[in-house]
PDB file of N, H, CA, C and O in Angstrom:
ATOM      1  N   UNK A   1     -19.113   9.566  18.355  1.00  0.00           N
ATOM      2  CA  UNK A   1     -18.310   9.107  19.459  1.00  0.00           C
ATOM      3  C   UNK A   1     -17.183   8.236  18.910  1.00  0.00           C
ATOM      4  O   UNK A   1     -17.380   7.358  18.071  1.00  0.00           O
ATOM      5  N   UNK A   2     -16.256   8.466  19.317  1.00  0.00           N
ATOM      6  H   UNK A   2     -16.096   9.179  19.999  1.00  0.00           H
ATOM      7  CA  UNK A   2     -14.769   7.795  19.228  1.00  0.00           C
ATOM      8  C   UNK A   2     -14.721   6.440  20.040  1.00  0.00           C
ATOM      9  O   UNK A   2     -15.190   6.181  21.149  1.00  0.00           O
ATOM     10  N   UNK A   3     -14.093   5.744  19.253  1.00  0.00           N
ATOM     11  H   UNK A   3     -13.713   5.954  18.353  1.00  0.00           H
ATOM     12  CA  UNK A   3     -13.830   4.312  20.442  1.00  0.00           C
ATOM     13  C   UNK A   3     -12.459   4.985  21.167  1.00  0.00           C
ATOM     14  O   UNK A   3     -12.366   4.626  22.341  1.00  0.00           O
ATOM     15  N   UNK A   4     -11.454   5.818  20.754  1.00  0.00           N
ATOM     16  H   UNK A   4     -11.530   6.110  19.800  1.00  0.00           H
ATOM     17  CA  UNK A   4     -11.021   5.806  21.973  1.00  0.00           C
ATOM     18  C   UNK A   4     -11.650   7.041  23.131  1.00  0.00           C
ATOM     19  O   UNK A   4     -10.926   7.566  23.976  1.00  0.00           O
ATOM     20  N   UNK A   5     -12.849   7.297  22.993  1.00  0.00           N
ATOM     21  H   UNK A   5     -13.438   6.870  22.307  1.00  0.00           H
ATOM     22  CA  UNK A   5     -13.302   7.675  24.179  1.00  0.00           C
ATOM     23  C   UNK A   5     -13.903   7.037  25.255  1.00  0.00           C
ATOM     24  O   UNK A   5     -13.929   7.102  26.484  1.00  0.00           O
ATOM     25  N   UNK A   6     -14.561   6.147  23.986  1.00  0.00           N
ATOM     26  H   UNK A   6     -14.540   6.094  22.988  1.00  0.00           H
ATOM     27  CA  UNK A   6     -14.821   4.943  24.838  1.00  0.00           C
ATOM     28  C   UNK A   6     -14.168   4.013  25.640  1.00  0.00           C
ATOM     29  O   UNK A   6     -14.740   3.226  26.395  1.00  0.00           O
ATOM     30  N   UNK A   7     -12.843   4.114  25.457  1.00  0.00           N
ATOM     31  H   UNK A   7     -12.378   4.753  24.844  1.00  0.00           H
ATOM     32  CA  UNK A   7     -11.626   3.246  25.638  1.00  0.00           C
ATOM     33  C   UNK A   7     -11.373   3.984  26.872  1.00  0.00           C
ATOM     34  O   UNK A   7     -11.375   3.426  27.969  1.00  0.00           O
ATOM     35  N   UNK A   8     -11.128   5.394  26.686  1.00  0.00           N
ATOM     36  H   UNK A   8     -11.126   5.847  25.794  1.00  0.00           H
ATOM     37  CA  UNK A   8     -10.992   6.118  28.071  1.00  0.00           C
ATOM     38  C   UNK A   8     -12.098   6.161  29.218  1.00  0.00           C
ATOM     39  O   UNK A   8     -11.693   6.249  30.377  1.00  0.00           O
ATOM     40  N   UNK A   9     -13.654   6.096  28.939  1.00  0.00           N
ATOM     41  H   UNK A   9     -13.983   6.025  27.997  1.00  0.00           H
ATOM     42  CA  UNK A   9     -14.302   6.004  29.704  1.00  0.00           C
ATOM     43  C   UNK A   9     -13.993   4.877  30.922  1.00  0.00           C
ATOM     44  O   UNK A   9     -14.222   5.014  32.124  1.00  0.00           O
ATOM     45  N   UNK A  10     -13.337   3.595  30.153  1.00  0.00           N
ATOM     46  H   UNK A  10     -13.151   3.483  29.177  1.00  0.00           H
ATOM     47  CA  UNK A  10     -14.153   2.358  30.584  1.00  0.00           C
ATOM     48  C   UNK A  10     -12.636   2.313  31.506  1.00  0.00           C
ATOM     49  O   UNK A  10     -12.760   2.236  32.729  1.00  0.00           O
ATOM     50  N   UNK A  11     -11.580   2.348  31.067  1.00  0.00           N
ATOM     51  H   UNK A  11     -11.480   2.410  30.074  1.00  0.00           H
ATOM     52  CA  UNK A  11     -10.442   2.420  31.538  1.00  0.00           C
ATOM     53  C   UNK A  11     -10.767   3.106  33.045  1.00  0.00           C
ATOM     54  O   UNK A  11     -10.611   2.574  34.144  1.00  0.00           O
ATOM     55  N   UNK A  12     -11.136   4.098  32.824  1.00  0.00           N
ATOM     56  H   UNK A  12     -11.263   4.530  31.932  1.00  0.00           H
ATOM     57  CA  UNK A  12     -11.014   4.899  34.107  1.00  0.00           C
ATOM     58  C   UNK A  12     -11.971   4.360  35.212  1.00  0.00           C
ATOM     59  O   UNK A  12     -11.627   4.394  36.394  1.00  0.00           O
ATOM     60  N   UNK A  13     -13.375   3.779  34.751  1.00  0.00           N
ATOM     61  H   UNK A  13     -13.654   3.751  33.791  1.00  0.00           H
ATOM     62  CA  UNK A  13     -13.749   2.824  35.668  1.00  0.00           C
ATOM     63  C   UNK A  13     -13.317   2.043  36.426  1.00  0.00           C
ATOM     64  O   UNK A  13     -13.427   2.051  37.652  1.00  0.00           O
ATOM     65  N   UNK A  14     -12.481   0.867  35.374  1.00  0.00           N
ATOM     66  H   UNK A  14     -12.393   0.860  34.378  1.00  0.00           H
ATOM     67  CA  UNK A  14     -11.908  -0.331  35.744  1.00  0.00           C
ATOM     68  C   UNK A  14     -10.434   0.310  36.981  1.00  0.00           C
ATOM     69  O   UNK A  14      -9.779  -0.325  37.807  1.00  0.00           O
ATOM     70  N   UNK A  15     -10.403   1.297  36.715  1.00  0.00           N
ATOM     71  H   UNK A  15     -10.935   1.812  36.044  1.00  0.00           H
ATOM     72  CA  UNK A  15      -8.695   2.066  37.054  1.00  0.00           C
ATOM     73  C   UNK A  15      -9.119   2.336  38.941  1.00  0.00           C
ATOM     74  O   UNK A  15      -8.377   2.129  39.902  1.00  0.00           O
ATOM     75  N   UNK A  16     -10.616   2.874  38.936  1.00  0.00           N
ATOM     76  H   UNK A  16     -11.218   3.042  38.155  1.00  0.00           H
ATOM     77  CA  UNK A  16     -11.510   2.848  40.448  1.00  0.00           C
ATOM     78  C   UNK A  16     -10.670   2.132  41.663  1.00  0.00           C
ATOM     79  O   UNK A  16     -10.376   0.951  41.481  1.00  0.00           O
ATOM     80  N   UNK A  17     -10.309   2.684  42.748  1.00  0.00           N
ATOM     81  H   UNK A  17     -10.547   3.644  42.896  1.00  0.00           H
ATOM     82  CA  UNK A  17     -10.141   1.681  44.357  1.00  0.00           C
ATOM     83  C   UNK A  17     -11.814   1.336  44.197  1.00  0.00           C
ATOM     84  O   UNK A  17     -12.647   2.070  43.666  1.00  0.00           O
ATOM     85  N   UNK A  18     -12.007   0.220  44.715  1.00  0.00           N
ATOM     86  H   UNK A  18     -11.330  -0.376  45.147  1.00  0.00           H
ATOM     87  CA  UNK A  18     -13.320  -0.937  45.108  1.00  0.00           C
ATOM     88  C   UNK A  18     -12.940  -1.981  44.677  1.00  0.00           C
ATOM     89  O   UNK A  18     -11.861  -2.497  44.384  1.00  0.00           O
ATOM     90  N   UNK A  19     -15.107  -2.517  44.667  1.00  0.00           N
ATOM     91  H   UNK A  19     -15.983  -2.097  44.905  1.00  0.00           H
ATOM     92  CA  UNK A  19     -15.045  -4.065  44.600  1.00  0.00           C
ATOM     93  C   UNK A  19     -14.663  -4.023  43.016  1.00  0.00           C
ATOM     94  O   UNK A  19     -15.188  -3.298  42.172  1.00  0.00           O
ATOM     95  N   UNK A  20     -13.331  -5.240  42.759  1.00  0.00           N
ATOM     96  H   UNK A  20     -12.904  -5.829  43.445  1.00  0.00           H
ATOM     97  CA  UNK A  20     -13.688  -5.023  41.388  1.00  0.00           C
ATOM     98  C   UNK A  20     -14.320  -5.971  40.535  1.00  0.00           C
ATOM     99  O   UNK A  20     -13.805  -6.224  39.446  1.00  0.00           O
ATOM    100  N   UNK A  21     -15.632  -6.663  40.984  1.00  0.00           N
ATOM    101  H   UNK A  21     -16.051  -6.458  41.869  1.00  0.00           H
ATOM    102  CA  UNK A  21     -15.971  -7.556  40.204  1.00  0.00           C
ATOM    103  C   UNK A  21     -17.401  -6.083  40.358  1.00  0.00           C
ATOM    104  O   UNK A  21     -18.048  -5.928  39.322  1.00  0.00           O
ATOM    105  N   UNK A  22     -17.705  -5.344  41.311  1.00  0.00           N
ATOM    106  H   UNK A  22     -17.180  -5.469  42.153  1.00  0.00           H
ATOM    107  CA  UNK A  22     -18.261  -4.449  40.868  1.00  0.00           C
ATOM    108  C   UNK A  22     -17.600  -3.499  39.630  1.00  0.00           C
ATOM    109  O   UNK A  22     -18.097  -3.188  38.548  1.00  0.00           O
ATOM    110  N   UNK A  23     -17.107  -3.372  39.851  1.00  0.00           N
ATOM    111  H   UNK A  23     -16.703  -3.624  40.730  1.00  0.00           H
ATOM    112  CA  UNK A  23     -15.702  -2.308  38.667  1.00  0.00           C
ATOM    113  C   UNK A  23     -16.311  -2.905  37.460  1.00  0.00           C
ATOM    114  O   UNK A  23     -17.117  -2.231  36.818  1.00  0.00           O
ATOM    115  N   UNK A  24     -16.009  -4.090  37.092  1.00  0.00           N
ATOM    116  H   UNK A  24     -15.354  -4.638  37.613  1.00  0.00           H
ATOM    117  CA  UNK A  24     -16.415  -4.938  36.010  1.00  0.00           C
ATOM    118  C   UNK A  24     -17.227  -4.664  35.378  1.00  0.00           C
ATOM    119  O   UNK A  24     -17.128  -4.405  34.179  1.00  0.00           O
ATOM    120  N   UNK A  25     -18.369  -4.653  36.126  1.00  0.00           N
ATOM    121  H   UNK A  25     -18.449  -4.863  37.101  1.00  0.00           H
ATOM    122  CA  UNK A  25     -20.448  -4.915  35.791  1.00  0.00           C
ATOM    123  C   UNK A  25     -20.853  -3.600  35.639  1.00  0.00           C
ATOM    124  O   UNK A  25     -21.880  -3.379  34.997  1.00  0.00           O
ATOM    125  N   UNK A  26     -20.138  -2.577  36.180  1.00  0.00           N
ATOM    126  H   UNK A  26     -19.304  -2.756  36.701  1.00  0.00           H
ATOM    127  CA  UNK A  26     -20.170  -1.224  35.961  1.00  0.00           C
ATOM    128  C   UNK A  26     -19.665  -1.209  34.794  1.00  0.00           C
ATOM    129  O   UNK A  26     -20.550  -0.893  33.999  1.00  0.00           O
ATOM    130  N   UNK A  27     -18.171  -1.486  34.012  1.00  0.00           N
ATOM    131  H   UNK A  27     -17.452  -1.742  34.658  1.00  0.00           H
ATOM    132  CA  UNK A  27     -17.712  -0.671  33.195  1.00  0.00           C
ATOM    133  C   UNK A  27     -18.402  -1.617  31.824  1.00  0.00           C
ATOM    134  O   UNK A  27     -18.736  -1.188  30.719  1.00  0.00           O
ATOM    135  N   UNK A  28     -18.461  -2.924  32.313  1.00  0.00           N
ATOM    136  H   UNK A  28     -18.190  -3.273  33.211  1.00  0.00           H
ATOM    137  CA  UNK A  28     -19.995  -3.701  31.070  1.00  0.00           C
ATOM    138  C   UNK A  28     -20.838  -2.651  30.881  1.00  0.00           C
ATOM    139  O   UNK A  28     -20.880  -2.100  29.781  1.00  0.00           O
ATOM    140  N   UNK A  29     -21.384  -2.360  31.613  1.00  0.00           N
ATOM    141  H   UNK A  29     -21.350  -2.807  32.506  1.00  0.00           H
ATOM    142  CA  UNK A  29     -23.313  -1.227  31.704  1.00  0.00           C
ATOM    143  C   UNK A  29     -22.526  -0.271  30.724  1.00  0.00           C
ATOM    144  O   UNK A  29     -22.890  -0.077  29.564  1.00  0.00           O
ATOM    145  N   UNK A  30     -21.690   0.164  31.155  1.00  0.00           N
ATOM    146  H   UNK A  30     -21.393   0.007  32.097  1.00  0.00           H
ATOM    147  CA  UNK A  30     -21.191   1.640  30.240  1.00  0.00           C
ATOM    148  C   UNK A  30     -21.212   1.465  28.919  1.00  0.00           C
ATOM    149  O   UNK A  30     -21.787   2.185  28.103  1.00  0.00           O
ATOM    150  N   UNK A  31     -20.275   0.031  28.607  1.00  0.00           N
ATOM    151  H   UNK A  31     -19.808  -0.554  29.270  1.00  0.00           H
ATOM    152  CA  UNK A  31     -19.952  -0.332  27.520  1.00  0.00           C
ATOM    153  C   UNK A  31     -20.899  -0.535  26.653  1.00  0.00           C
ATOM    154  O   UNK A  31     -20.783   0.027  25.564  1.00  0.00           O
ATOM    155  N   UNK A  32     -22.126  -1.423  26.916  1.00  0.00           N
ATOM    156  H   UNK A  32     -22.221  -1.880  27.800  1.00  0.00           H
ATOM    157  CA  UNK A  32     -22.998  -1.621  26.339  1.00  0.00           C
ATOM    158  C   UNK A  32     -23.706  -0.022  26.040  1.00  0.00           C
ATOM    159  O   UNK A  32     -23.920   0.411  24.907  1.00  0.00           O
ATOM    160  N   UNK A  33     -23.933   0.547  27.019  1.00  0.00           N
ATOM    161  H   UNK A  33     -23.759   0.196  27.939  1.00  0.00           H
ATOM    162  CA  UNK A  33     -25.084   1.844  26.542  1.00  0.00           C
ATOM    163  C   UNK A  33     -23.902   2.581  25.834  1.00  0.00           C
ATOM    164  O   UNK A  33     -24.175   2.272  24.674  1.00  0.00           O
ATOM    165  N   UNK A  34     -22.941   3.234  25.757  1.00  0.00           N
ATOM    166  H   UNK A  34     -22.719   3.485  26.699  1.00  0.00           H
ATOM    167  CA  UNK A  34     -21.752   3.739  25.285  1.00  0.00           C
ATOM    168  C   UNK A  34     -21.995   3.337  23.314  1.00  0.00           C
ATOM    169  O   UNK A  34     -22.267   4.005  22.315  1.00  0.00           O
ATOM    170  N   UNK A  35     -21.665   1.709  23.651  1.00  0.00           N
ATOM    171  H   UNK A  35     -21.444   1.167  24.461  1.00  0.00           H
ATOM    172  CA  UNK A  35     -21.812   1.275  22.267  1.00  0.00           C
ATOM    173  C   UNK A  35     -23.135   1.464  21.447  1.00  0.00           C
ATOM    174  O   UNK A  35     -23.202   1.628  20.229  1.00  0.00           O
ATOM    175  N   UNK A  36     -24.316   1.403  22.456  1.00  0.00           N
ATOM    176  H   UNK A  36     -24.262   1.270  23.446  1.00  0.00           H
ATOM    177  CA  UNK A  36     -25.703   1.652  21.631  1.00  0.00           C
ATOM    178  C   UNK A  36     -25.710   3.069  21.261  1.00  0.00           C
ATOM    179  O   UNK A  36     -26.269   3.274  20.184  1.00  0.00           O
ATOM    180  N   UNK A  37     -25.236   4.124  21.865  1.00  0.00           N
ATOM    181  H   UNK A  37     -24.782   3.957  22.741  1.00  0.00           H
ATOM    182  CA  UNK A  37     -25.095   5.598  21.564  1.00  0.00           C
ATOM    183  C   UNK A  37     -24.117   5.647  19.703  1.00  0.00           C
ATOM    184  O   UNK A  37     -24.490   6.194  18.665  1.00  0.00           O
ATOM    185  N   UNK A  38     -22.966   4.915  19.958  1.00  0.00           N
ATOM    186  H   UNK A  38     -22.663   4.471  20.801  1.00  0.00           H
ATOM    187  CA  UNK A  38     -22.842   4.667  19.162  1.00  0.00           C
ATOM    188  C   UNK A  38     -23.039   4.405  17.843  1.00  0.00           C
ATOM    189  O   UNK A  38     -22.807   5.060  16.827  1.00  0.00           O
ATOM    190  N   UNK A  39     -23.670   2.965  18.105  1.00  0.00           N
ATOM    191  H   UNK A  39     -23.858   2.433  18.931  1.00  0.00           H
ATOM    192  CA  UNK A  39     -23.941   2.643  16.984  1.00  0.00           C
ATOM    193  C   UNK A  39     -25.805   3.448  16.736  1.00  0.00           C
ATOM    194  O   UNK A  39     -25.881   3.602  15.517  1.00  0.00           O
ATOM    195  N   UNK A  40     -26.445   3.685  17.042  1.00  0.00           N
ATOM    196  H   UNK A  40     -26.383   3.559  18.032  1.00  0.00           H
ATOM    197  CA  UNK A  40     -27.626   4.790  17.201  1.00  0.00           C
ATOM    198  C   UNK A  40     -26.653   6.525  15.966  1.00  0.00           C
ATOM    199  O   UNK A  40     -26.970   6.890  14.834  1.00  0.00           O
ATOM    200  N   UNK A  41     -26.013   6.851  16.499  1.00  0.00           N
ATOM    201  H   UNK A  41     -25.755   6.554  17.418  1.00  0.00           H
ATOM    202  CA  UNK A  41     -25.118   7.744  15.579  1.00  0.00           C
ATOM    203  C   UNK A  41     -25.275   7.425  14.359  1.00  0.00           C
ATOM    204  O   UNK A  41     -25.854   8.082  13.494  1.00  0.00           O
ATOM    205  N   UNK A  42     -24.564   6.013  14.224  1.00  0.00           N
ATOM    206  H   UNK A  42     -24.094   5.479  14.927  1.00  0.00           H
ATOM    207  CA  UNK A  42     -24.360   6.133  12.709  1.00  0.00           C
ATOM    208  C   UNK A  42     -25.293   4.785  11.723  1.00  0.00           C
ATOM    209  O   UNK A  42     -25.246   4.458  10.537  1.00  0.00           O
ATOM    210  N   UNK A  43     -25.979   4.352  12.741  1.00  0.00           N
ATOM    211  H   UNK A  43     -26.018   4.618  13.705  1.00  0.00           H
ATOM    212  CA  UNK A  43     -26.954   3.309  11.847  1.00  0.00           C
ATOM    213  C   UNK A  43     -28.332   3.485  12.578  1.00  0.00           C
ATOM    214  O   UNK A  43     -29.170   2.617  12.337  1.00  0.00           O
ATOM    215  N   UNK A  44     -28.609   4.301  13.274  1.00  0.00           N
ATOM    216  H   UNK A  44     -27.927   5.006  13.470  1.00  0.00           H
ATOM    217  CA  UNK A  44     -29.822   4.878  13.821  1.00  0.00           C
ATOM    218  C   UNK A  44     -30.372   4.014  15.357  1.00  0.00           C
ATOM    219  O   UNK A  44     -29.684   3.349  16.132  1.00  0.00           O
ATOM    220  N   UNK A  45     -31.756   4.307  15.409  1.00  0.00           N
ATOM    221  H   UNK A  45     -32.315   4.847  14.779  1.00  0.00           H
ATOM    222  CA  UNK A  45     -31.882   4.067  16.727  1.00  0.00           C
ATOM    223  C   UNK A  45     -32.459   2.661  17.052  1.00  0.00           C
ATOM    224  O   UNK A  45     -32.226   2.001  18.065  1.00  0.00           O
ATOM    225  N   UNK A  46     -33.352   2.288  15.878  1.00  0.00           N
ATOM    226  H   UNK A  46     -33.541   2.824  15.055  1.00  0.00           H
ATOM    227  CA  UNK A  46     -33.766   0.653  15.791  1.00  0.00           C
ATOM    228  C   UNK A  46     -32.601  -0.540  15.865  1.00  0.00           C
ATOM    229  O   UNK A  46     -32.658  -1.507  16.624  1.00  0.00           O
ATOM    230  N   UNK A  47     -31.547  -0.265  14.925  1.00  0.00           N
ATOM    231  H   UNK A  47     -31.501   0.521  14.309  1.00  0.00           H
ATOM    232  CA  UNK A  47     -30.271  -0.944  14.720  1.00  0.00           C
ATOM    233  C   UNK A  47     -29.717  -0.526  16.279  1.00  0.00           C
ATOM    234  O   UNK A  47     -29.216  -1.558  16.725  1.00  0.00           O
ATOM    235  N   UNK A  48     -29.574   0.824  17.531  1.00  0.00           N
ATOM    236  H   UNK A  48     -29.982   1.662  17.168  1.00  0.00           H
ATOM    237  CA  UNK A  48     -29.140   0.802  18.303  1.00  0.00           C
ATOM    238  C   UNK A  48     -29.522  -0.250  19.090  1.00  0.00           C
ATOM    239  O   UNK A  48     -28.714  -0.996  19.643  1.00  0.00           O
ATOM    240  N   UNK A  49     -31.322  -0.402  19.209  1.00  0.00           N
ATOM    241  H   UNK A  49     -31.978   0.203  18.760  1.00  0.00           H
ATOM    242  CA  UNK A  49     -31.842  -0.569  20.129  1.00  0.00           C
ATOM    243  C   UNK A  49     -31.835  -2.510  19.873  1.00  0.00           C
ATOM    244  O   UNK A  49     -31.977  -3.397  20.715  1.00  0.00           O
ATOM    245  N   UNK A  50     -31.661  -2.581  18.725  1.00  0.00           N
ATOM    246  H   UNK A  50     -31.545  -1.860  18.041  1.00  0.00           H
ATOM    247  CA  UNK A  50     -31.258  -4.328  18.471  1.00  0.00           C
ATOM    248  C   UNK A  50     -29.923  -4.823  19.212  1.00  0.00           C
ATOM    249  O   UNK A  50     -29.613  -5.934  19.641  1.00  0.00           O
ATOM    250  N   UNK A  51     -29.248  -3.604  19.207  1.00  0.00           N
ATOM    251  H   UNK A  51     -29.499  -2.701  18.859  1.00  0.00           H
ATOM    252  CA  UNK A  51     -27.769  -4.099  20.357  1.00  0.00           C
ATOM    253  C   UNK A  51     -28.189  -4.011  21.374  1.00  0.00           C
ATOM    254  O   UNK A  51     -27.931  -5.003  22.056  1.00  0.00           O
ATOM    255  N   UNK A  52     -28.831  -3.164  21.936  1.00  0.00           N
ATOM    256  H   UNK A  52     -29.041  -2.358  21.382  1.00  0.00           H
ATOM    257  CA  UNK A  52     -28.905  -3.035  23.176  1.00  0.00           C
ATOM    258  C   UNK A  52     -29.777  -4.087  24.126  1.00  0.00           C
ATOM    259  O   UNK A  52     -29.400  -4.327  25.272  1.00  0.00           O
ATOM    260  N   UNK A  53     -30.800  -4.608  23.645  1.00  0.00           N
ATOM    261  H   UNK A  53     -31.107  -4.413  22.713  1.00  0.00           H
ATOM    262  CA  UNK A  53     -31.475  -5.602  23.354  1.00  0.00           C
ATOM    263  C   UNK A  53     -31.457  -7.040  23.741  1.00  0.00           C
ATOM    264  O   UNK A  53     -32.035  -7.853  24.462  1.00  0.00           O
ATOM    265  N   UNK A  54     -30.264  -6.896  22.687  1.00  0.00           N
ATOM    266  H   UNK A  54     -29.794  -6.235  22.102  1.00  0.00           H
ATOM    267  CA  UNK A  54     -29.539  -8.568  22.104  1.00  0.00           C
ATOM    268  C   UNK A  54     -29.274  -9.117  23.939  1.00  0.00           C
ATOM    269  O   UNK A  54     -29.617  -8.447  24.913  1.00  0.00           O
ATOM    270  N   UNK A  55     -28.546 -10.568  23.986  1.00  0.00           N
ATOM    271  H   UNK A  55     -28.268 -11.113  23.194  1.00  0.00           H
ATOM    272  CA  UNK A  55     -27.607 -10.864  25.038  1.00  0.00           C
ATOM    273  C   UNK A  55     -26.008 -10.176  24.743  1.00  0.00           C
ATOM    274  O   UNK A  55     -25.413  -9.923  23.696  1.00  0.00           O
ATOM    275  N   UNK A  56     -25.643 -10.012  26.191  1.00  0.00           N
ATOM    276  H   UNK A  56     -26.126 -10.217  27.042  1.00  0.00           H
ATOM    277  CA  UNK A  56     -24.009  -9.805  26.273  1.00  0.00           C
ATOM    278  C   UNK A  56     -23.766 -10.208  27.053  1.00  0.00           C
ATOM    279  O   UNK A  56     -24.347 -10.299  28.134  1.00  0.00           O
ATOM    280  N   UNK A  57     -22.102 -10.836  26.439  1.00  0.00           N
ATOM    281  H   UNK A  57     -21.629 -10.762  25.561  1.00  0.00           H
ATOM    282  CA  UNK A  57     -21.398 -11.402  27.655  1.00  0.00           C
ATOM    283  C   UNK A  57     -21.019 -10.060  28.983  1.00  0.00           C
ATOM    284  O   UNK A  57     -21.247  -8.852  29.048  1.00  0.00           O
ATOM    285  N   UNK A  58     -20.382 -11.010  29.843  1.00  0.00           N
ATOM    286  H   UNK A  58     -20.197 -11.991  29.790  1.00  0.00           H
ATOM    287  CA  UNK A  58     -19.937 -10.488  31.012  1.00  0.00           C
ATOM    288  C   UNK A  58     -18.563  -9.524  30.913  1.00  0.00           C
ATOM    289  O   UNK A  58     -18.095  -8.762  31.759  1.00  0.00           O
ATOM    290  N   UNK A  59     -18.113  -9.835  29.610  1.00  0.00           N
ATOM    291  H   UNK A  59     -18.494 -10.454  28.922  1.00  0.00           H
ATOM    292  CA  UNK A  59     -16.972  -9.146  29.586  1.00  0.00           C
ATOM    293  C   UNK A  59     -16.707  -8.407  28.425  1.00  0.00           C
ATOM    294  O   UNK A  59     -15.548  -8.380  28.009  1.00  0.00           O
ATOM    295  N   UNK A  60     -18.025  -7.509  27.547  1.00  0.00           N
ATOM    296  H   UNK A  60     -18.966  -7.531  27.885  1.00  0.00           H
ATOM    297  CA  UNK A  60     -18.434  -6.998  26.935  1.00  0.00           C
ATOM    298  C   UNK A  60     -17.225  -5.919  26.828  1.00  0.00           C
ATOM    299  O   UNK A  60     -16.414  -5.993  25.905  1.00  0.00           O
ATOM    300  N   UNK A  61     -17.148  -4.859  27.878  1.00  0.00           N
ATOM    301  H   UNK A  61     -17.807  -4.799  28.628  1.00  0.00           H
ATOM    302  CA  UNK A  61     -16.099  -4.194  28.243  1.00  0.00           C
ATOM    303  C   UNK A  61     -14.730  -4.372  27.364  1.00  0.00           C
ATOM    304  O   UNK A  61     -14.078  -3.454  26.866  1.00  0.00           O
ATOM    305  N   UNK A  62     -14.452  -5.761  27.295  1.00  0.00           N
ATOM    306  H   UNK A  62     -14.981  -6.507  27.700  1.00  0.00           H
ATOM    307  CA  UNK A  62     -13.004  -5.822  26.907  1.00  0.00           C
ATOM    308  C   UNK A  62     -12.929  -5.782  25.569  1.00  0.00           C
ATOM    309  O   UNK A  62     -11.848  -6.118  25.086  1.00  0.00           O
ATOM    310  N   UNK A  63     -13.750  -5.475  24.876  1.00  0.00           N
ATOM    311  H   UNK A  63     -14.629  -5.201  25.268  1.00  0.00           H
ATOM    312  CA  UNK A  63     -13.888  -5.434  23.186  1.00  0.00           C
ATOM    313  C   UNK A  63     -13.050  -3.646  22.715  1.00  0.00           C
ATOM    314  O   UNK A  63     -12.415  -3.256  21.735  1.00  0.00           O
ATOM    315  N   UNK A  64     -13.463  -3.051  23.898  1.00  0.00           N
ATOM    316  H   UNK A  64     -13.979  -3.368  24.694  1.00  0.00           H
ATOM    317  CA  UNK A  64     -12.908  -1.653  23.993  1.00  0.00           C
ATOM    318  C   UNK A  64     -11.416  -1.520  24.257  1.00  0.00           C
ATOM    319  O   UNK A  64     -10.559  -0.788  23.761  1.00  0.00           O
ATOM    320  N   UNK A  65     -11.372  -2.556  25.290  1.00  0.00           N
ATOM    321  H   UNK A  65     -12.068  -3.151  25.693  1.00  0.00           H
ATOM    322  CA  UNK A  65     -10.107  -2.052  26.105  1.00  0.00           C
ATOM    323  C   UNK A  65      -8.658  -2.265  24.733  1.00  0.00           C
ATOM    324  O   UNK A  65      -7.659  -1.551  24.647  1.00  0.00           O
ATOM    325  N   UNK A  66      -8.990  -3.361  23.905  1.00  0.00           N
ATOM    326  H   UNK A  66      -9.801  -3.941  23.975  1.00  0.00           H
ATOM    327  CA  UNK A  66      -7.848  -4.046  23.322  1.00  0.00           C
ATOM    328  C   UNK A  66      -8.304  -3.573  21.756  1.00  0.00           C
ATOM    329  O   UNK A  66      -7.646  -4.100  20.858  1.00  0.00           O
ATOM    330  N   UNK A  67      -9.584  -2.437  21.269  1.00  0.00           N
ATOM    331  H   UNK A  67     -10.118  -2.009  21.998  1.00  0.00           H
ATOM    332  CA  UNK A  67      -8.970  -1.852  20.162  1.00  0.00           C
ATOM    333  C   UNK A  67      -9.023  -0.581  20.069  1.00  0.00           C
ATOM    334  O   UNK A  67      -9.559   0.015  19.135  1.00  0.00           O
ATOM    335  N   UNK A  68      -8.503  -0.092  20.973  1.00  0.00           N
ATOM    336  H   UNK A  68      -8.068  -0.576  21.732  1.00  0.00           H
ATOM    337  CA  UNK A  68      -8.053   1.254  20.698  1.00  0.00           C
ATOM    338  C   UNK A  68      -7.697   1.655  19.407  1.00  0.00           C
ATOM    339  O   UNK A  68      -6.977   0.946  18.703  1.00  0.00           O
ATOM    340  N   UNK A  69      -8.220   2.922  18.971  1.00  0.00           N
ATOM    341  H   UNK A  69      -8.805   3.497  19.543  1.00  0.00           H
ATOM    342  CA  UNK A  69      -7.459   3.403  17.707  1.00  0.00           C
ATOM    343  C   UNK A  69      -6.703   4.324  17.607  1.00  0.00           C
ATOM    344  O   UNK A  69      -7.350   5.371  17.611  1.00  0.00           O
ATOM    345  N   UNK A  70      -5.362   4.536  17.492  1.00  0.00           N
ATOM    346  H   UNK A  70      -4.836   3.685  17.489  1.00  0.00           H
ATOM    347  CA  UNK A  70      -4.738   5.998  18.036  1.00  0.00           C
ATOM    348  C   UNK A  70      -5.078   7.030  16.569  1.00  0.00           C
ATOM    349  O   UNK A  70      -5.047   6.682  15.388  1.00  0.00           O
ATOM    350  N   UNK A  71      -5.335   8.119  17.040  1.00  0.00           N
ATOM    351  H   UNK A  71      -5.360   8.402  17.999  1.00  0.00           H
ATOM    352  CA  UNK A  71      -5.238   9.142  15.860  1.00  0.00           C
ATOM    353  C   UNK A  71      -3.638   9.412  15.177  1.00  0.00           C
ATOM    354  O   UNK A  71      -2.580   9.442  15.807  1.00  0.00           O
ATOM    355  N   UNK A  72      -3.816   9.576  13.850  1.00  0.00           N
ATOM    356  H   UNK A  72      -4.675   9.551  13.339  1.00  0.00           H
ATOM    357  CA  UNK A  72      -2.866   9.802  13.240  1.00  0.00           C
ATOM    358  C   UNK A  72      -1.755  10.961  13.448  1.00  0.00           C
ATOM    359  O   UNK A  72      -0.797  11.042  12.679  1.00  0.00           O
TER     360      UNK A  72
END
């Protein structure tokens, strides 16, 4: 998985008509399971399941939004 897919997932959440402090807590949930898929890929599923796990902030989400990587 690509972070900028991830980047597009979460975008398009946040992008939603609604509540957006729901918008938010939704596109967090994504982010977090998104990132455990992730990192599960390429450092396996124990190391996933230690992220997933751990605490996260509330604005987990925005770690995506601001590093996009564009392809070359």
């Amino acid at each position: 998985m690509r972070l900028t897919t991830i980047n597009q997932i979460i975008e398009s959440i946040l992008s939603q008509d609604g509540d957006k402090a729901k918008l938010k807590r939704n596109a967090n949930e994504a982010t977090i399971v998104l990132k455990t898929a992730m990192i599960c890929e390429h450092r396996g599923i124990d190391e996933a399941m230690k992220y997933y796990n751990s605490t996260h902030s509330e604005d987990e989400y925005q770690e995506y939004r601001t590093s996009v990587i564009l392809p070359d």
